[in-house]
N, CA, C and O atoms as a MOPAC input file, in Angstrom:
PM7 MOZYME 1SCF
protein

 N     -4.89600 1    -0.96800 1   -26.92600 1
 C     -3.69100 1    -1.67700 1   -26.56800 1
 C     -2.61300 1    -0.66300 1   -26.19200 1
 O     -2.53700 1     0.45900 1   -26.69300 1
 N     -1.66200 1    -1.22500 1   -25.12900 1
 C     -0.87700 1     0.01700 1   -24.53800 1
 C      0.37100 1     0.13300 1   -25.27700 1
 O      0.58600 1    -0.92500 1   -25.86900 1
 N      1.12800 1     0.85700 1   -25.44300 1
 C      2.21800 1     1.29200 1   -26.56100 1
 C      3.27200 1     0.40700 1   -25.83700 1
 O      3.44800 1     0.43500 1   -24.61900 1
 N      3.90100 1    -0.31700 1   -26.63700 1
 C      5.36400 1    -0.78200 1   -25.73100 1
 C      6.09000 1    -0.04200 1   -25.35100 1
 O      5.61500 1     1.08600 1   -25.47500 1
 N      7.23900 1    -0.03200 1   -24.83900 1
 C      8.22100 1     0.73700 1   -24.26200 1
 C      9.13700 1     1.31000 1   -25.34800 1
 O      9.61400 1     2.40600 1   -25.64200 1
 N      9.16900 1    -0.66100 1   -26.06200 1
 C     10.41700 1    -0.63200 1   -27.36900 1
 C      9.90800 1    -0.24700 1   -28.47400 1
 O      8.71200 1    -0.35800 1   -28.74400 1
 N     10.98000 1     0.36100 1   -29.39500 1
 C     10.86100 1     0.48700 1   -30.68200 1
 C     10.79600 1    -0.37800 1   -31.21200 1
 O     10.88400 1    -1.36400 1   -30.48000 1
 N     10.63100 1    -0.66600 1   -32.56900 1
 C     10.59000 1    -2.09100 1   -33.41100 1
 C     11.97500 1    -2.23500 1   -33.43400 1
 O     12.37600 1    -3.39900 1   -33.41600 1
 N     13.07800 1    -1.06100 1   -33.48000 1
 C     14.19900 1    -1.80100 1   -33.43400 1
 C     14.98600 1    -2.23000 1   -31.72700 1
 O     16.14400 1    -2.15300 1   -31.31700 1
 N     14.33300 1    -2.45900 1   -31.40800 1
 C     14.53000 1    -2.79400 1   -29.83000 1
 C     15.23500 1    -2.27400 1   -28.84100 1
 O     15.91600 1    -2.99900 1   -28.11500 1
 N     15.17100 1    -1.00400 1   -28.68600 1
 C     15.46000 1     0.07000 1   -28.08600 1
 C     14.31600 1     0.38900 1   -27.57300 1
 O     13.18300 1     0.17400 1   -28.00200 1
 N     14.93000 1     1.30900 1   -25.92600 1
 C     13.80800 1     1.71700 1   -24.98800 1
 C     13.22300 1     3.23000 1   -25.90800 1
 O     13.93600 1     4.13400 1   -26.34500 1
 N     12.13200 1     3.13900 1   -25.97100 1
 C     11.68200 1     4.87700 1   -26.63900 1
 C     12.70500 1     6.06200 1   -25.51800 1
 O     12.64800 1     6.27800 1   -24.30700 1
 N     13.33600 1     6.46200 1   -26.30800 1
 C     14.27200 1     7.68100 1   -25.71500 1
 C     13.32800 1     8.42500 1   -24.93500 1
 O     13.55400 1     8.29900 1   -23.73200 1
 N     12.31500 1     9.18200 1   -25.21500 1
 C     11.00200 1     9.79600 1   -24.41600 1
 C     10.96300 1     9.13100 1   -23.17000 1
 O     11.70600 1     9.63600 1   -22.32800 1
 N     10.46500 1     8.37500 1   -22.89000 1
 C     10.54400 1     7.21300 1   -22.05700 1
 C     11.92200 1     7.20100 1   -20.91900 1
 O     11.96700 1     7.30400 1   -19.69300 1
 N     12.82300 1     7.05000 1   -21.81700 1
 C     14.33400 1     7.14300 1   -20.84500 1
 C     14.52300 1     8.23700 1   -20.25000 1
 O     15.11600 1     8.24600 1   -19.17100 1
 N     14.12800 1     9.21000 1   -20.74200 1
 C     14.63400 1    10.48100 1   -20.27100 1
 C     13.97400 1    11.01100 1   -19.08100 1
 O     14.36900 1    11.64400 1   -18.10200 1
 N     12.62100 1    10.46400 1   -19.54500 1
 C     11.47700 1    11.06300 1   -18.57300 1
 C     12.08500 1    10.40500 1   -16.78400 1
 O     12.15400 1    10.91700 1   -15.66700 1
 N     12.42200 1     9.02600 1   -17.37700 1
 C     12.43800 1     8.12800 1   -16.00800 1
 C     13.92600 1     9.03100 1   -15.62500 1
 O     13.77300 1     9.56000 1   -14.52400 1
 N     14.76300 1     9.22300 1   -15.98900 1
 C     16.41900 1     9.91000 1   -15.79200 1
 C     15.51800 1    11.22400 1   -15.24100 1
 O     15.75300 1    11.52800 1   -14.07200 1
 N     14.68600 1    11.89800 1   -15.82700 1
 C     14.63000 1    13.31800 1   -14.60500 1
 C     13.63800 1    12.58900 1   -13.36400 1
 O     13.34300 1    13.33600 1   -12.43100 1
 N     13.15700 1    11.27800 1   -13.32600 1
 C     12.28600 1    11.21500 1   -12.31800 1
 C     13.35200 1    10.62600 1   -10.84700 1
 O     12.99900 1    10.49900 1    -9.67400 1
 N     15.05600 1    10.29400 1   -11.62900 1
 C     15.68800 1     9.34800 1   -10.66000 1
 C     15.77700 1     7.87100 1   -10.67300 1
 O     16.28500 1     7.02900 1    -9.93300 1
 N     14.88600 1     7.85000 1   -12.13000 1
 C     15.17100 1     6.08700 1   -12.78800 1
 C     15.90900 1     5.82400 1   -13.58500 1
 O     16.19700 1     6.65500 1   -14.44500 1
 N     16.50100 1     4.49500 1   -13.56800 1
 C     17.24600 1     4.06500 1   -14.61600 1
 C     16.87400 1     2.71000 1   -14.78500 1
 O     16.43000 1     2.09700 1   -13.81400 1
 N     17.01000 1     2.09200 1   -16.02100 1
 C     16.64900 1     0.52300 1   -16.35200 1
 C     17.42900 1    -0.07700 1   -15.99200 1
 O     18.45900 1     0.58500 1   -16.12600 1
 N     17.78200 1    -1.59900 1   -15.30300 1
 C     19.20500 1    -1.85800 1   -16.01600 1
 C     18.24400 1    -3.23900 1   -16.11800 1
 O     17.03400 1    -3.44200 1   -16.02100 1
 N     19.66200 1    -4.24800 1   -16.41600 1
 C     19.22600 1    -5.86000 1   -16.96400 1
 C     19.53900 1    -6.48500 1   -16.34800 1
 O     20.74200 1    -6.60100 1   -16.11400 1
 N     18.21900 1    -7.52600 1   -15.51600 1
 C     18.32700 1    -8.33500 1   -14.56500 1
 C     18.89700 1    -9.65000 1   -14.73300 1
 O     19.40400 1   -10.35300 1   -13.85900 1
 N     18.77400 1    -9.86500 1   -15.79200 1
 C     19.68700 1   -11.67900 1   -16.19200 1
 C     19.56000 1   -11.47100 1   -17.65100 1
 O     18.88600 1   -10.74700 1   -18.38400 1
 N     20.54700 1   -12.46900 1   -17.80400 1
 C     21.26400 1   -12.99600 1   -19.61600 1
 C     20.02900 1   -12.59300 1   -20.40300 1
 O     19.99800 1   -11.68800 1   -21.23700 1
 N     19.04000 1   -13.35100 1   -20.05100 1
 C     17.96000 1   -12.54300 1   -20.95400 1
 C     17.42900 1   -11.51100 1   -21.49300 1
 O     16.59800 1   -11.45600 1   -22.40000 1
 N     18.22100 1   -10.21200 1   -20.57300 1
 C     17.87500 1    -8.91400 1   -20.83800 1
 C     16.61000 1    -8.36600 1   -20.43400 1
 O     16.11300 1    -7.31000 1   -20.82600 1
 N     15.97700 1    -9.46900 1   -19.33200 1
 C     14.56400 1    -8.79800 1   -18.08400 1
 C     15.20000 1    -7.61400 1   -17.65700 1
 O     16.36000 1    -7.55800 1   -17.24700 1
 N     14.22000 1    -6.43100 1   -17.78700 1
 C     14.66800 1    -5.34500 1   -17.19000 1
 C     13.97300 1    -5.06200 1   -16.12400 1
 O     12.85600 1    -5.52500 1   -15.89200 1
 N     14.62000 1    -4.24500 1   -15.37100 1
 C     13.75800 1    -3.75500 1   -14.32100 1
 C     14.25700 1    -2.16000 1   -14.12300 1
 O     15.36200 1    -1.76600 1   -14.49500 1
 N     13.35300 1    -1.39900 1   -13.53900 1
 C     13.60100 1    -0.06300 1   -13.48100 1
 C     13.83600 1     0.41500 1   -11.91100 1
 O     13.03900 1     0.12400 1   -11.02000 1
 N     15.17300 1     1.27400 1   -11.67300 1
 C     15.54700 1     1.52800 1   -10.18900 1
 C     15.59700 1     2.77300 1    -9.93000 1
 O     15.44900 1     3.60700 1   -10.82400 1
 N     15.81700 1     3.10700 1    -8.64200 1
 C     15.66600 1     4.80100 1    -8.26100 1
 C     16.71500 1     4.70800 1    -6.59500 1
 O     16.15400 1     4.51800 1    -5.51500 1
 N     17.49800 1     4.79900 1    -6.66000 1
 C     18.48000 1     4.20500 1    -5.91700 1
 C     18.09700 1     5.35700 1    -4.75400 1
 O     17.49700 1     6.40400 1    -4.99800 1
 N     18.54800 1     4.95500 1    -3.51700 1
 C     18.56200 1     6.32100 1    -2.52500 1
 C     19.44300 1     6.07700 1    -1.45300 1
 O     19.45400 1     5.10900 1    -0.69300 1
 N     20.44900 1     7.42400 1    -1.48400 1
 C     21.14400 1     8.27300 1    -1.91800 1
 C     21.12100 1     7.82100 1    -3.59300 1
 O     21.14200 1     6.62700 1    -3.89200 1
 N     21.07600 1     8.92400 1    -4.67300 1
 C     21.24500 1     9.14200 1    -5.88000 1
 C     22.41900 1     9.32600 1    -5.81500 1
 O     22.88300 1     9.95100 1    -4.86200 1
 N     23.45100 1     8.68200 1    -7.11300 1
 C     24.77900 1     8.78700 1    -7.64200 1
 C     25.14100 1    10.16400 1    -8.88100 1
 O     25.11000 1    10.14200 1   -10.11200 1
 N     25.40300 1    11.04600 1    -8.10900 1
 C     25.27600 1    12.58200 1    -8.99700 1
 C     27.02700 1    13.19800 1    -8.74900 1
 O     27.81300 1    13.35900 1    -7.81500 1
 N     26.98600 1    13.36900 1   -10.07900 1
 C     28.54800 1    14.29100 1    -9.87800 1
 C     28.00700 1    15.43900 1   -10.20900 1
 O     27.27400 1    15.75600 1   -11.14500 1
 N     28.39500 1    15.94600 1    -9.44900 1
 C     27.70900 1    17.63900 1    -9.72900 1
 C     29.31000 1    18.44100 1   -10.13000 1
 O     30.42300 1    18.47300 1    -9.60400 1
 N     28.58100 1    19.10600 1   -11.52600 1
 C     29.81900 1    19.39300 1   -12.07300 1
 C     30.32800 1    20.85000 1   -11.90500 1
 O     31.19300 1    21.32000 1   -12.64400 1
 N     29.77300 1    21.50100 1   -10.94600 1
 C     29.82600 1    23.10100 1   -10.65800 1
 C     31.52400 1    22.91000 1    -9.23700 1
 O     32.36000 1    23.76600 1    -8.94600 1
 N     31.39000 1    21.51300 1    -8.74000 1
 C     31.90000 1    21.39300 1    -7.58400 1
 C     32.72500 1    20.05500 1    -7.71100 1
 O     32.99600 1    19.36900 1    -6.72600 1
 N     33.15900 1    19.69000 1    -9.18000 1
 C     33.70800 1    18.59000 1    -9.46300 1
 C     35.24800 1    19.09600 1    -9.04600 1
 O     35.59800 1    20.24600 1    -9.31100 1
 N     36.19200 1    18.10300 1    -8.33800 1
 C     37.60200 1    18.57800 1    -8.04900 1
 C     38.02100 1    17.11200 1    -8.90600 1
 O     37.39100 1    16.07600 1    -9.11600 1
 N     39.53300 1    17.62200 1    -9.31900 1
 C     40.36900 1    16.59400 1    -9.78300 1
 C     41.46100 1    16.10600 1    -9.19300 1
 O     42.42200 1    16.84800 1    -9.39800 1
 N     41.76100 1    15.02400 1    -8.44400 1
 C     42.92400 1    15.75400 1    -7.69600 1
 C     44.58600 1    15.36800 1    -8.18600 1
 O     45.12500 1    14.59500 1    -8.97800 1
 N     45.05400 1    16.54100 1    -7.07300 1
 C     46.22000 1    16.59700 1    -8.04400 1
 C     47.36700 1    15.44700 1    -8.09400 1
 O     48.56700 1    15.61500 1    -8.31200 1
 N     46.80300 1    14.45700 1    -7.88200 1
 C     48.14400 1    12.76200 1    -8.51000 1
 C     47.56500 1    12.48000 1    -9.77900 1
 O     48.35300 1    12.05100 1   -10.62200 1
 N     46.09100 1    12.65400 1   -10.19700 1
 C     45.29000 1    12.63300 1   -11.45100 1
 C     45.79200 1    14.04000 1   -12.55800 1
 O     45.97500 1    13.91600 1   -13.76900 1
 N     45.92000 1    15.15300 1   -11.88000 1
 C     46.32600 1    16.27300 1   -12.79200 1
 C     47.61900 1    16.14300 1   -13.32400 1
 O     47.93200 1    16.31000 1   -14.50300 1
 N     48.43100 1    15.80100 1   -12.28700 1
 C     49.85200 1    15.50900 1   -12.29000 1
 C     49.77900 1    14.30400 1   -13.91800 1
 O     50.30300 1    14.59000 1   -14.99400 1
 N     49.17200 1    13.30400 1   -13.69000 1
 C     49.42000 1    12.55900 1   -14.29700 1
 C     48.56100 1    12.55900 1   -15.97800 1
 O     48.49900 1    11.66400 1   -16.82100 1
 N     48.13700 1    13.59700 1   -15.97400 1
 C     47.79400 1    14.26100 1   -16.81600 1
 C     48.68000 1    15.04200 1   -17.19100 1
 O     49.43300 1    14.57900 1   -18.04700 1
 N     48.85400 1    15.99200 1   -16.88500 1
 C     49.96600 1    16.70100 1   -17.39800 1
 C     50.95000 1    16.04100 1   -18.05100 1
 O     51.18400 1    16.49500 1   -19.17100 1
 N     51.58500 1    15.13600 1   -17.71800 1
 C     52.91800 1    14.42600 1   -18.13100 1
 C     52.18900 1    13.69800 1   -20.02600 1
 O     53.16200 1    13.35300 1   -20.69500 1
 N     51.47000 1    13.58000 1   -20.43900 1
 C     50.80000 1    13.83700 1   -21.82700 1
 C     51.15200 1    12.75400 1   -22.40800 1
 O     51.65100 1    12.58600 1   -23.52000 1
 N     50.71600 1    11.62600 1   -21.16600 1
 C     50.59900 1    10.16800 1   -21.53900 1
 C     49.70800 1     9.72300 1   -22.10500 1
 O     49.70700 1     8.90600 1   -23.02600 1
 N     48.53900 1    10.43200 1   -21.38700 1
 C     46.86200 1     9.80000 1   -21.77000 1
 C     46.45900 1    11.59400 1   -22.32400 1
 O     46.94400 1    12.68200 1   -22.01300 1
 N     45.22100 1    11.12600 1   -23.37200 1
 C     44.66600 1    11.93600 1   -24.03800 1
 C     43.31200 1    11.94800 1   -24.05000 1
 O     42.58500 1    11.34700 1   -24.84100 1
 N     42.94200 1    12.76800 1   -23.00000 1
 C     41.61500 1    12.80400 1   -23.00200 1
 C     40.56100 1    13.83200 1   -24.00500 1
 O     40.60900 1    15.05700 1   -24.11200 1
 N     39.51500 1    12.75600 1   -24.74700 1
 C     38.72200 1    13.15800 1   -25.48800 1
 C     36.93900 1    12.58000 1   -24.80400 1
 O     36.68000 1    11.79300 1   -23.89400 1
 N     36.05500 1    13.34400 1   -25.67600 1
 C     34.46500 1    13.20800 1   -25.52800 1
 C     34.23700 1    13.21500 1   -26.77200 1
 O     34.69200 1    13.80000 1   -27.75500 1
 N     33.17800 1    12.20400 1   -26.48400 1
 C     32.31100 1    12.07000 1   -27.63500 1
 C     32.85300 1    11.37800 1   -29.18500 1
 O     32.34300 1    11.52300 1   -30.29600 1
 N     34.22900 1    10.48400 1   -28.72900 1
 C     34.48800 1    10.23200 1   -30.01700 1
 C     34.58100 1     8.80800 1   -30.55000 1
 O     34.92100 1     8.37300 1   -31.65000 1
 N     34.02900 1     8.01200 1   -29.03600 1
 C     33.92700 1     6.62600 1   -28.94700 1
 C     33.13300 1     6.18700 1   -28.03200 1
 O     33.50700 1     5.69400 1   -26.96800 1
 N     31.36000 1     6.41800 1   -28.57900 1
 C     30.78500 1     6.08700 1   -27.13000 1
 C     30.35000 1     4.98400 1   -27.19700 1
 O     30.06300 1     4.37300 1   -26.16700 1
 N     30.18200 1     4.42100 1   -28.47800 1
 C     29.59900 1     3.01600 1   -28.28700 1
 C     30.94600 1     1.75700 1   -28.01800 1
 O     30.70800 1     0.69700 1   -27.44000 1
 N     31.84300 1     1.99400 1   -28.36500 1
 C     33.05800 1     1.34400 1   -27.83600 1
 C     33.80000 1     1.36800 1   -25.94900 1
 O     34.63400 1     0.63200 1   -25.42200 1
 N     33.13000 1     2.38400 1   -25.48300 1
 C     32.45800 1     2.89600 1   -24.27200 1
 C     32.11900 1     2.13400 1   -23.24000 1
 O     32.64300 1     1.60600 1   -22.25800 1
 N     30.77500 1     2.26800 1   -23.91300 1
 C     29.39100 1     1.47700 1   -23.77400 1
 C     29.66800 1    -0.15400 1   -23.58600 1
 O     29.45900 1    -0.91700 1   -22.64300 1
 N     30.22900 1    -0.33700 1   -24.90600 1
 C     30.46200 1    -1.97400 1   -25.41600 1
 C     31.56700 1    -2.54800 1   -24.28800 1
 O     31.51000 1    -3.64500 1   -23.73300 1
 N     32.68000 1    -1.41900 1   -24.08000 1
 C     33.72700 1    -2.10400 1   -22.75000 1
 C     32.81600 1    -1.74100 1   -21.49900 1
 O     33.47200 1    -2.12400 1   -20.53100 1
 N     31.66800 1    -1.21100 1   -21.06300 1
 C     31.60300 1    -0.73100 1   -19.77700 1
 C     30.62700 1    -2.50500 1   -19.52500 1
 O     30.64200 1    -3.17100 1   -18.49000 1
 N     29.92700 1    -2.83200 1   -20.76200 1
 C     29.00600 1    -3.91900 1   -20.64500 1
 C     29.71100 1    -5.41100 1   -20.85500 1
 O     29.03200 1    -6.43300 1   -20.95800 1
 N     31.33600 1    -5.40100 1   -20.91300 1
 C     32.22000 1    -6.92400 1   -21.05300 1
 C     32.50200 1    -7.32800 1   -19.94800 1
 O     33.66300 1    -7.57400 1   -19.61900 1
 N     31.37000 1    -7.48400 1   -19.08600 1
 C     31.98600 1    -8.26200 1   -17.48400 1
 C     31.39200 1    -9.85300 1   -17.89900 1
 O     30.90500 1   -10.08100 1   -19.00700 1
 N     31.52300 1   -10.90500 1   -16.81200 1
 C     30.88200 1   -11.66700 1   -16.43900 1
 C     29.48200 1   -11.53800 1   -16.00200 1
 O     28.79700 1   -12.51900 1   -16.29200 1
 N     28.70100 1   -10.31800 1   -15.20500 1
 C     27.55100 1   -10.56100 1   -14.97800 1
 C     27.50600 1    -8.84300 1   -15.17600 1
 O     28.11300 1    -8.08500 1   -14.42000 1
 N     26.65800 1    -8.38000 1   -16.35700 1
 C     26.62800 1    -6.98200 1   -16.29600 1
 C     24.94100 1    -6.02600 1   -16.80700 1
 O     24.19600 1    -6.44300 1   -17.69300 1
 N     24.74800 1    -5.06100 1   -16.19100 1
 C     23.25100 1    -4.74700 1   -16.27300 1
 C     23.09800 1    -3.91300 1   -17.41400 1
 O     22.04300 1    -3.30000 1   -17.57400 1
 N     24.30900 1    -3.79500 1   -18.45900 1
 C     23.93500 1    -3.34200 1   -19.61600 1
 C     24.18000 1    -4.68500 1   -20.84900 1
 O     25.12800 1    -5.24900 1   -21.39600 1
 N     22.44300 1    -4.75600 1   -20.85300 1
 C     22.72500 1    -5.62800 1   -21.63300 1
 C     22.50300 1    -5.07500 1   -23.52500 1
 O     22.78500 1    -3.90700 1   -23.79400 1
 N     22.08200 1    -5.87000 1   -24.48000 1
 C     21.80500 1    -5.79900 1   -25.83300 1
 C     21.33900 1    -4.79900 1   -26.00300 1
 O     21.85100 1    -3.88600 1   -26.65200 1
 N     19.91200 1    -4.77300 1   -25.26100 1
 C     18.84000 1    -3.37200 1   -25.46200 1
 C     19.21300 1    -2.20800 1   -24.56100 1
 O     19.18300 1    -1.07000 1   -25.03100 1
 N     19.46200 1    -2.35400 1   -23.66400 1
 C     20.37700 1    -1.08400 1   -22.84700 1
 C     21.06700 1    -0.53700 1   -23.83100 1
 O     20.60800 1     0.40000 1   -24.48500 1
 N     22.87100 1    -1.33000 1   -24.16600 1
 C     23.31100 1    -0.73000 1   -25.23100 1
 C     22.67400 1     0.43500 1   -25.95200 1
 O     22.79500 1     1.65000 1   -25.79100 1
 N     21.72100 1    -0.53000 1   -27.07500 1
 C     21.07400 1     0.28900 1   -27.99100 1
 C     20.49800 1     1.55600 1   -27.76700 1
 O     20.72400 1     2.61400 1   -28.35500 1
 N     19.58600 1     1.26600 1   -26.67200 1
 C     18.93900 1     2.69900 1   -25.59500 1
 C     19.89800 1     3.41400 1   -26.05700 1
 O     19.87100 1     3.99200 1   -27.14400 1
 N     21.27000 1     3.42800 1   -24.86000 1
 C     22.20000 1     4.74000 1   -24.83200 1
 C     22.67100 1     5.15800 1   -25.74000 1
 O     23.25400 1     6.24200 1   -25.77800 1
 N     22.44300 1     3.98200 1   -27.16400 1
 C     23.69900 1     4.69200 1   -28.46100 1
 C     22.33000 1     5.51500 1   -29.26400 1
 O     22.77400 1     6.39300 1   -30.00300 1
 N     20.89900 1     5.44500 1   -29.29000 1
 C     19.99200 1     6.02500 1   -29.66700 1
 C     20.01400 1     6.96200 1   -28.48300 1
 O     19.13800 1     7.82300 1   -28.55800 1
 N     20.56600 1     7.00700 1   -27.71000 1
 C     20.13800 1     9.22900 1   -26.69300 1
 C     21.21400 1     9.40600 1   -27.00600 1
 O     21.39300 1    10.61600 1   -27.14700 1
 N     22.15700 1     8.79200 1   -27.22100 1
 C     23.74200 1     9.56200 1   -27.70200 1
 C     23.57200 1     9.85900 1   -29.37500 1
 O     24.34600 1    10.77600 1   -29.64900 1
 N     23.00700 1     9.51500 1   -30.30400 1
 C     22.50200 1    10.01700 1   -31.48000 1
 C     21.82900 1    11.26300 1   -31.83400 1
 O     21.77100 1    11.98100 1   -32.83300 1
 N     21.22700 1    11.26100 1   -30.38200 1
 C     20.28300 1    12.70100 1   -30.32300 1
 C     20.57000 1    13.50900 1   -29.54800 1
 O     19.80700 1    14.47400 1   -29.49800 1
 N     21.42500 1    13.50300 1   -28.87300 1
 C     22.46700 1    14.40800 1   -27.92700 1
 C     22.09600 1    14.37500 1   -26.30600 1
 O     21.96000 1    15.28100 1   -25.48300 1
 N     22.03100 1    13.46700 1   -26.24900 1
 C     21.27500 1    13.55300 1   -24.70400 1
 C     22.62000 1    11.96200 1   -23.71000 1
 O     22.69500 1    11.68900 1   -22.51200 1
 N     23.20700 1    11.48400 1   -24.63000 1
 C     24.15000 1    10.94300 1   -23.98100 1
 C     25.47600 1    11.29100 1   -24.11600 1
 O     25.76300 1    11.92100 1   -25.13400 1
 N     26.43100 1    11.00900 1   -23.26100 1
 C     27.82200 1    11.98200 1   -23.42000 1
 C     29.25000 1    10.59300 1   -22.88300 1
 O     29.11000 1     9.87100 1   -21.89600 1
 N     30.22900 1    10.55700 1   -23.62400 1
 C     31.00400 1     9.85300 1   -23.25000 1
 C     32.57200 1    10.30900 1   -23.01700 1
 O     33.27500 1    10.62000 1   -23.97900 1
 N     33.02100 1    10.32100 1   -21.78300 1
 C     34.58200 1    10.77100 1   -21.72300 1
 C     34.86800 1     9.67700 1   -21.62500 1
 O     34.24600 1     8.69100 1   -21.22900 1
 N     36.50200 1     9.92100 1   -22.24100 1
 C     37.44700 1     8.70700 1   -22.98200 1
 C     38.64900 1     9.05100 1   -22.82600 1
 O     39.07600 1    10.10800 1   -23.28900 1
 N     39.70600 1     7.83800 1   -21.84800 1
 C     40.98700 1     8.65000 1   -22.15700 1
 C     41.33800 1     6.95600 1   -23.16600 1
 O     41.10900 1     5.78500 1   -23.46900 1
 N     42.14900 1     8.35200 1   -23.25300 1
 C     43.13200 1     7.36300 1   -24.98100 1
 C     44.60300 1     7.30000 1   -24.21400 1
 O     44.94900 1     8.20300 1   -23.45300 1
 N     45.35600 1     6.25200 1   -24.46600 1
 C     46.91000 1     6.02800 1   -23.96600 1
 C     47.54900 1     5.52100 1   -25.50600 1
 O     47.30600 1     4.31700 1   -25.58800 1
 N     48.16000 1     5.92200 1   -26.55600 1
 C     49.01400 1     5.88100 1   -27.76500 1
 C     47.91900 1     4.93500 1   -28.85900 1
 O     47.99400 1     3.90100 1   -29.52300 1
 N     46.78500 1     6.12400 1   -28.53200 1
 C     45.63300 1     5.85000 1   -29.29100 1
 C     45.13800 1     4.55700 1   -28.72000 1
 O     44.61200 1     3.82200 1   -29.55600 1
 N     45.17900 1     4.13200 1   -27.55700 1
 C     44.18500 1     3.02500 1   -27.45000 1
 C     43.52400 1     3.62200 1   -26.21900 1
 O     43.96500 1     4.26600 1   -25.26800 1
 N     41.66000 1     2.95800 1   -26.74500 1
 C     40.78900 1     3.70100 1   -25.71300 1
 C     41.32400 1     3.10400 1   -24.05900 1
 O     40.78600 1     3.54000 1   -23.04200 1

């Protein structure tokens, strides 16, 4: 019998995620039910961070030390606002996925904060 994907606690096996992330896949969730399907988009969506620019109405407005940008100190709250739409492809088990590779260091979350609210 072939191994499921999921853990018993219903998460994608991280092994699994990662492998498909260096192949150019990602899962997401096709309806309320949480049917997944796996994509490989082309053109790929890559910020390449050797050649990342910020520009300067964003620096500017940084500087002025309104918003406070932090990592890593709210990713499942993140996660949980990136997945509160009306129709959205991170569903239940997605979630879980990313907060199990962010447990093990393989997911990363930037966060700006405005008088402590994310």
């Amino acid at each position: 019998m072939a191994e499921s994907i999921f853990t018993a606690e219903g998460y994608i096996r991280p092994a699994l995620l990662l492998a498909a992330y260096r192949s150019g896949m990602f899962p997401m969730s096709l309806d309320d039910r949480g049917e997944l399907g796996w994509f490989s988009p082309d053109p790929r969506g890559i910020i390449p961070l050797d050649t990342f620019h910020v520009p300067k109405s964003l620096e500017r407005t940084f500087r002025q030390g309104k918003f406070e940008i932090r990592m890593d100190t709210a990713f499942s709250e993140v996660i949980a606002a990136c997945a509160e739409r009306d129709t959205t492809w991170i569903s239940d088990r997605i979630q879980l996925s990313y907060e199990k590779l962010f447990e093990l260091g393989y997911a990363h979350s930037v966060e700006t904060w405005l008088n402590g609210t994310l």
